[in-house]
C-alpha positions as CSV (number, residue, x, y, z in Angstrom):
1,X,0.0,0.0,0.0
2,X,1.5,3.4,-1.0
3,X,2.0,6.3,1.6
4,X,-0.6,8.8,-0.2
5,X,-3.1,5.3,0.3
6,X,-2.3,5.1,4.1
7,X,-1.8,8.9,5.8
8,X,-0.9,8.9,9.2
9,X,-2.1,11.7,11.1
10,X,-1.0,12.9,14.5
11,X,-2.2,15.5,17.2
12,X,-0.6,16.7,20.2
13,X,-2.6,18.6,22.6
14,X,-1.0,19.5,26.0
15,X,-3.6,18.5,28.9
16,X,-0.6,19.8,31.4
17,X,2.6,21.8,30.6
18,X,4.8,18.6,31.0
19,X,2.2,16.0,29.3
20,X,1.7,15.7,25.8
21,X,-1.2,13.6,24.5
22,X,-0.2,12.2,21.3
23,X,-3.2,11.2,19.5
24,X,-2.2,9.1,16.5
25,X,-4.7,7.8,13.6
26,X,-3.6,5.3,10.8
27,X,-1.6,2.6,9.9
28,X,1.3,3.4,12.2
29,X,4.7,1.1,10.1
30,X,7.6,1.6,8.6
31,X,6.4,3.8,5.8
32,X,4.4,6.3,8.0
33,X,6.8,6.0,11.5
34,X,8.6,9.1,10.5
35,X,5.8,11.9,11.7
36,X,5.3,10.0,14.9
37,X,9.2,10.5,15.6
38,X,9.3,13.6,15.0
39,X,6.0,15.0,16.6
40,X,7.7,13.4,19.6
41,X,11.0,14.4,19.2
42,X,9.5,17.7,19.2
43,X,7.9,17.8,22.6
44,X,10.8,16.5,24.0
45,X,12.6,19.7,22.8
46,X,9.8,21.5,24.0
47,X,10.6,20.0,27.8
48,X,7.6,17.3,27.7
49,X,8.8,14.5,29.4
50,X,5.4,12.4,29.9
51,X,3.4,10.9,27.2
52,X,-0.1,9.8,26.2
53,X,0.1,7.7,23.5
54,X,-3.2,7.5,22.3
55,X,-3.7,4.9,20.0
56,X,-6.9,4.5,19.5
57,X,-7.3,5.5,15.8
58,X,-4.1,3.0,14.9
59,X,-5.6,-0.6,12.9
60,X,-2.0,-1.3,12.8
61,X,1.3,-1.4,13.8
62,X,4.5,-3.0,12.9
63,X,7.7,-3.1,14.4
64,X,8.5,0.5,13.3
65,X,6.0,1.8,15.8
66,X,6.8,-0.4,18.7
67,X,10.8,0.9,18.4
68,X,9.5,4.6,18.5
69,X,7.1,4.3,21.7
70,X,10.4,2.0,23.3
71,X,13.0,4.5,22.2
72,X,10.1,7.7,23.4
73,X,10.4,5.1,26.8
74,X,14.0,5.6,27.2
75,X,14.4,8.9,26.8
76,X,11.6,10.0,29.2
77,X,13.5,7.6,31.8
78,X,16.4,9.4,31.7
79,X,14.6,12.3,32.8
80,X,12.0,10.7,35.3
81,X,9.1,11.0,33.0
82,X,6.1,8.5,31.8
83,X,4.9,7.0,28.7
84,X,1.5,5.7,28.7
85,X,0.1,3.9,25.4
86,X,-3.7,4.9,25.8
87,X,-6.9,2.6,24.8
88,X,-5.3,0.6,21.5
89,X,-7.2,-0.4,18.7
90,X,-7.9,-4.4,19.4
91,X,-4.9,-5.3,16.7
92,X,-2.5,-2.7,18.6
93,X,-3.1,-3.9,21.8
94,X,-2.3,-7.4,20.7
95,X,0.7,-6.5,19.4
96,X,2.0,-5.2,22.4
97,X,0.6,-7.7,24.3
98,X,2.5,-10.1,22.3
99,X,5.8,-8.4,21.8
100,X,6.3,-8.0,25.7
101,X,6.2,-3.7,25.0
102,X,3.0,-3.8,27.3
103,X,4.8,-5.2,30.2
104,X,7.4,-2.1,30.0
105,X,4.9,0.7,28.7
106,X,1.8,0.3,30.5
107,X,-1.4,0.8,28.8
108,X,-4.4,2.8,30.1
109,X,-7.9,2.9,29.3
110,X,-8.0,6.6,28.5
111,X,-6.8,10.0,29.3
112,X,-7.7,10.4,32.9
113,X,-6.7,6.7,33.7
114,X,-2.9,8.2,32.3
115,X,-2.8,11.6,33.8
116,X,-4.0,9.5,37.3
117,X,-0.9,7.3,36.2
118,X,1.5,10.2,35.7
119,X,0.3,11.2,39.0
120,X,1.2,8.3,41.0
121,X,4.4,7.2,39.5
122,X,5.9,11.2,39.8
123,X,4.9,11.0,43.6
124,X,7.1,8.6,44.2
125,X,10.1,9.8,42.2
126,X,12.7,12.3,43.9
127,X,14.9,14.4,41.4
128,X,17.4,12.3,39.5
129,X,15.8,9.0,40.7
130,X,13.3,6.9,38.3
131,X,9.8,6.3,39.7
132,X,9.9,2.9,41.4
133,X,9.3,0.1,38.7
134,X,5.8,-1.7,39.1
């Protein structure tokens, strides 16, 4: 399937200065990865260091996307943040299920499910030390 067949689109809205929800709709692989990278390359610029992956809108995903949302994970370690994946379509979900990437990035039912998330994990995290590992 060509790229102009498949569009990815993705929207970042900020529910809190340090949170960006990242709400992503298409096929989400190697051909389309490149927007996604680079929407969340940008808020980490910006100083975001949580993120609501909502992945709703996503029928698929190949390994492309899973190495973005683990490499996203990394990065927002180093600086004590939080990636969320948020309420993946059916395929998604099993994907991550399957792959083991749910065990590392947790997955929440929606927004306030994450943000509650964020909350909890931040609480617990003093300055230069990562939020204790669930």
């Amino acid at each position: 399937m060509a790229l102009a067949d498949n569009p990815l689109s993705v929207e970042v809205t900020l529910p809190r200065d340090d949170v960006a929800l990242v709400k992503v709709a298409g096929h989400l692989d190697v051909d389309t990865a490149t927007e996604f990278q680079a929407q969340l390359a940008n808020q980490l610029h910006h100083g975001r260091r949580h993120f609501l992956l909502d992945l709703s809108e996503v029928p698929f995903m190949d390994s492309s996307g899973m190495n973005i949302i683990l490499r996203v994970y990394q990065e927002t370690r180093r600086l004590d943040g939080v990636v969320q994946v948020i309420d993946p379509a059916p395929a998604v979900r099993r994907v991550l299920e399957l792959t083991g990437v749910s065990i590392t990035v947790p997955i929440s039912a929606d927004v306030e499910e994450g943000l509650a998330l964020v909350d909890r994990q931040t609480a617990g995290a003093a300055p230069g030390v990562p939020a204790p590992e669930r």
